[in-house]
C-alpha positions in Angstrom: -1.7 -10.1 2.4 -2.0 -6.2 1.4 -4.2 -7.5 -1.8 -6.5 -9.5 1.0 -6.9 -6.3 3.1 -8.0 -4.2 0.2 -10.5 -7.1 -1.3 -11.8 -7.2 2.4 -12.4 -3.5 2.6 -14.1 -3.2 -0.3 -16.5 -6.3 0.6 -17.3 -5.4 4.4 -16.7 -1.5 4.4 -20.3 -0.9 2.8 -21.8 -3.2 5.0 -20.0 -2.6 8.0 -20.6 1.3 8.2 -24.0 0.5 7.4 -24.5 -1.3 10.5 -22.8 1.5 12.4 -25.3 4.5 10.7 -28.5 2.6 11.5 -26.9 1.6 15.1 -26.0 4.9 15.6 -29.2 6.7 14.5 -30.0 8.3 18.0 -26.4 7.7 19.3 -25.0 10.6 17.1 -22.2 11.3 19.7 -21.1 7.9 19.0 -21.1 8.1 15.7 -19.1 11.3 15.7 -16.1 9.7 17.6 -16.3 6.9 14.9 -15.9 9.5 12.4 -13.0 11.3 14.3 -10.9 8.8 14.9 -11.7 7.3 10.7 -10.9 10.4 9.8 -8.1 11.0 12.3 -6.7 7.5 10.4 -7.6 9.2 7.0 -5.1 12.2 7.7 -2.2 9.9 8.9 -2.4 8.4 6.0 -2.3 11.3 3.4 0.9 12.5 6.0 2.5 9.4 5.2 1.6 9.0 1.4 2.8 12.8 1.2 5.9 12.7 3.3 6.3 8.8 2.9 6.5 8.1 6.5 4.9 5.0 7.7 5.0 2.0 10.0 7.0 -0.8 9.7 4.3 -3.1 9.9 2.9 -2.9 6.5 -0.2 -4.7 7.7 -1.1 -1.5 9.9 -0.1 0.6 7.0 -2.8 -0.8 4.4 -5.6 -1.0 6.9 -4.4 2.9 8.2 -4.9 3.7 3.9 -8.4 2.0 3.6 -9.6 4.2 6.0 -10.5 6.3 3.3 -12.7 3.9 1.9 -14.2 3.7 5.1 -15.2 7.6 5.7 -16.7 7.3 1.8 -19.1 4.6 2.9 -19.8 6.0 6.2 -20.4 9.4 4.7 -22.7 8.1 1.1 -25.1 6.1 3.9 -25.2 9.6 6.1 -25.9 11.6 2.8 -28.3 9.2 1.3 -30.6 9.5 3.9 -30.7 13.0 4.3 -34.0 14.9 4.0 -33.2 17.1 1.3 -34.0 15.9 -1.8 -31.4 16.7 -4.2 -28.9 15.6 -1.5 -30.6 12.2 -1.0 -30.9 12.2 -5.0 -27.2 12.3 -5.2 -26.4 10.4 -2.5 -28.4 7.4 -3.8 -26.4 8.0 -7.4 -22.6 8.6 -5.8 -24.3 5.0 -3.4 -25.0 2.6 -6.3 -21.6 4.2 -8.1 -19.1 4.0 -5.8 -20.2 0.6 -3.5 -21.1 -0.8 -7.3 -17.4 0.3 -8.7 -16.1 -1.3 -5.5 -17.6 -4.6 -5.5 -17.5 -4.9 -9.5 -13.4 -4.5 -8.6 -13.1 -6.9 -5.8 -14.8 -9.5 -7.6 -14.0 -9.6 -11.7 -11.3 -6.9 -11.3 -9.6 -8.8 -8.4 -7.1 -10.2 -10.1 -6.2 -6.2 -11.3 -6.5 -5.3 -7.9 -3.7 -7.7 -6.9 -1.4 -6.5 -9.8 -1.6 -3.2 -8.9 -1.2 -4.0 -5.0 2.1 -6.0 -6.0 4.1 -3.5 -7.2 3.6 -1.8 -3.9 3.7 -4.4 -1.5 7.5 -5.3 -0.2 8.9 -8.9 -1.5 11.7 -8.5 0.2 13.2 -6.8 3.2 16.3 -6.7 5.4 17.7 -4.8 8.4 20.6 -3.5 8.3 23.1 -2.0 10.9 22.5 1.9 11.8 18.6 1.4 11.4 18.9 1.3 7.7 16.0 -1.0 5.8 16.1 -2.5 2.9 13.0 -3.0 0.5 12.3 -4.9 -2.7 9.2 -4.8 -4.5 9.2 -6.9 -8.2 7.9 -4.7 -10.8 6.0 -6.5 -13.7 3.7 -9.2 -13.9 2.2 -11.8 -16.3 0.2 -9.5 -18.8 3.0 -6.4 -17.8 5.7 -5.3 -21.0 7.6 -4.7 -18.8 10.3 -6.2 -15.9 12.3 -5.2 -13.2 12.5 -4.2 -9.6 12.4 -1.4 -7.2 14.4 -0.6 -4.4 13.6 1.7 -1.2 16.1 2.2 1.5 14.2 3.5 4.9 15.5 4.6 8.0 14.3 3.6 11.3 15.2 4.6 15.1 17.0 2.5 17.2 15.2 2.7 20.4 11.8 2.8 18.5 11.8 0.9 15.4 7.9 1.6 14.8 8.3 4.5 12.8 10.3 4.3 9.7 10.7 7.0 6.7 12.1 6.8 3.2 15.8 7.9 2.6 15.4 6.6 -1.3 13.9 4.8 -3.9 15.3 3.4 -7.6 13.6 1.4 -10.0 15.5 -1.3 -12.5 13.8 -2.1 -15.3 16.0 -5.2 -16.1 14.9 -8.9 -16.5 17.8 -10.0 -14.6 16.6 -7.6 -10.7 13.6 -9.6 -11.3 13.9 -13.3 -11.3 15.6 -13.0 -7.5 16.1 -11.6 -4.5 19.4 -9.0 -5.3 22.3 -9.7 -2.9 22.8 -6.9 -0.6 25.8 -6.1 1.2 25.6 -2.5 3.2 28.7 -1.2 3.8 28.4 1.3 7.4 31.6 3.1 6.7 31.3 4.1 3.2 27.7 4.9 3.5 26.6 2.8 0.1 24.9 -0.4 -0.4 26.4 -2.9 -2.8 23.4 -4.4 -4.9 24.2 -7.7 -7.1 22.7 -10.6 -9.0 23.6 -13.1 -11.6 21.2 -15.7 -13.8 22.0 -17.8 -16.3 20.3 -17.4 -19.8 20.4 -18.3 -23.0 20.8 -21.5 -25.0 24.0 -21.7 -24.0 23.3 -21.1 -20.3 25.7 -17.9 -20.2 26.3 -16.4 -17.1 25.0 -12.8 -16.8 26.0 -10.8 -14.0 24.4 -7.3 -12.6 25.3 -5.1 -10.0 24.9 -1.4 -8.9 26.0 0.8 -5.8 23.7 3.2 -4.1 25.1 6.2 -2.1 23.1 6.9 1.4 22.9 10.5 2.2 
């Protein structure tokens, strides 16, 4: 889904806020609330890529972060019409650059789009007692050397689980975090989830086990 919301940005942004600029040609006070509140979304979303606070509705979270593709395209059609010359002159260069770079990426560079999306896009999640969350995201893919898994523990409020912020983060880099979903078992009183796994391997089918312990602070 994330990878669908960025392909979709970059397809319709350039056309969408081009509709707006030429709707909004002698409606400039409408087009100045358009660009508060995108750039109102813009600064929410540096806040919570710098303090990692976010939603947790990840589908709100990527559209909040493609925002800032949406105040580039709104601000290269502003800039490209401008009067002055050298202005227009680089507008029209940073236009056919950056909407060219865009499409070129959602289209042969998709697939890249979706590795790189993967690795931050949850796999798996649970909620545990005393608002704690529990997040897996499956590092690697197909053309990747490498294999694993990382985990991110998030805290939420009770009475308003909206909001949610980042306690912790680890990343395994072991083949055996990444065929499965780990087994999680979060133990209130001790403060420490329990992580495990186990897979099979080998021409003799061996059993390998794997487990860890992570200490909430």
């Amino acid at each position: 889904m994330n990878w669908l919301i960025i392909i979709f940005a970059l397809w319709t942004y350039p056309i969408i806020t081009g509709i707006l600029y030429w709707w909004t040609r002698k409606r400039l006070n409408i087009r100045k609330k358009i660009l508060k509140i995108s750039l109102i979304l813009s600064v929410i979303a540096l806040f919570g890529l710098l303090t990692k606070i976010s939603t947790t509705l990840s589908l709100i979270d990527w559209l909040i972060i493609t925002s800032f593709y949406f105040n580039i395209s709104f601000f290269l059609w502003i800039i490209t019409y401008k009067k002055n010359i050298l202005i227009k002159i680089i507008g029209i260069i940073l236009f056919f650059l950056i909407f060219g770079l865009g499409y070129f990426s959602s289209t042969v560079g998709a697939i890249g789009i979706g590795f790189v999306t993967a690795e931050y896009s949850t796999d798996s999640e649970k909620w545990l007692d005393n608002g704690i969350i529990y997040k897996e995201c499956i590092l690697g893919n197909a053309i990747a050397d490498y294999r694993g898994k990382r985990v991110e523990i998030y805290k939420t409020i009770s009475w308003f689980p909206v909001i949610e912020w980042r306690k912790m983060h680890k990343d395994y880099y072991d083949i055996i975090t990444y065929m499965k979903p780990l087994i999680v078992n979060y133990k209130q009183e001790e403060n420490k989830i329990y992580l495990k796994t186990s897979i099979n391997c080998g021409p003799d089918n061996k059993l390998e086990t794997w487990a860890d312990t992570l200490k909430l602070e």
